[in-house]
N, C-alpha and C positions, 0 to 999 in steps of 0.2 A: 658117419655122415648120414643125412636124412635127405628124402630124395619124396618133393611133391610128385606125387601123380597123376593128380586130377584136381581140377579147378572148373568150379561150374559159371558159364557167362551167360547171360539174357542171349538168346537166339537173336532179338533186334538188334544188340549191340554188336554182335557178328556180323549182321547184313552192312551197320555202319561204316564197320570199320573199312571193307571193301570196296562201299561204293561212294562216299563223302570223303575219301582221303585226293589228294592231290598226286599221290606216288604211285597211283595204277600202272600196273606192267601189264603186259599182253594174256599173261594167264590171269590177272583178273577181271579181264572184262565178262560182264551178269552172264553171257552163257559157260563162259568154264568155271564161274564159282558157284553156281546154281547145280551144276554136275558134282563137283566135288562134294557138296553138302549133299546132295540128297546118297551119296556113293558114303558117308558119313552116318546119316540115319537109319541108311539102309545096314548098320553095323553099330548101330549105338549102344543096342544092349549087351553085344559081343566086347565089344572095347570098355565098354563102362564095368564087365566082370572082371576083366583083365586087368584094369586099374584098381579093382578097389580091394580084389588079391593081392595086390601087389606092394598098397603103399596108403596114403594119407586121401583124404578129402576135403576140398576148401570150396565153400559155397561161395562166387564171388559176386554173386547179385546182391551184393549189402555195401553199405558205406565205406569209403575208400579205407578210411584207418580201420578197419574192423577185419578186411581183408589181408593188411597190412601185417596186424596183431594176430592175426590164425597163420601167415608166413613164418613170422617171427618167431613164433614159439614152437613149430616146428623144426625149425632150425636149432635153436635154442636148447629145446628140450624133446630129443628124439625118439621114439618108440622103437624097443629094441626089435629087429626083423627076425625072420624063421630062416633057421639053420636047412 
């Protein structure tokens, strides 16, 4: 079984999704998602080693089916992991 690890979004489409949704909860209102993110960057290079030791990379700032087609073929066709 193949296991994404990391998928990269546009930072604006992150801000989107939080503040132009209609589903906001309590913990999304701008000052606890503005916390979380910057508690996020302030560890981005930490976690982004941890993911990329550990598994796949999918750039997802490209065209939907292109995103789609780099899922797929990891699923598909797996890269075997370290014992």
């Amino acid at each position: 079984m193949s296991v994404i690890t990391s998928i990269s979004v546009p930072f604006t489409y992150l801000l989107t999704l939080y503040f132009v949704t209609s589903w906001q909860s309590a913990k999304d209102v701008e000052s606890a998602v503005n916390s979380r993110i910057a508690d996020y960057q302030a560890y981005i290079e930490e976690i982004a080693e941890f993911y990329e030791e550990s598994g796949q990379h999918i750039n997802a700032d490209q065209d939907i089916h292109t995103v789609f087609e780099c899922i797929e073929s990891i699923i598909v066709n797996p890269i075997p992991r370290k014992n």
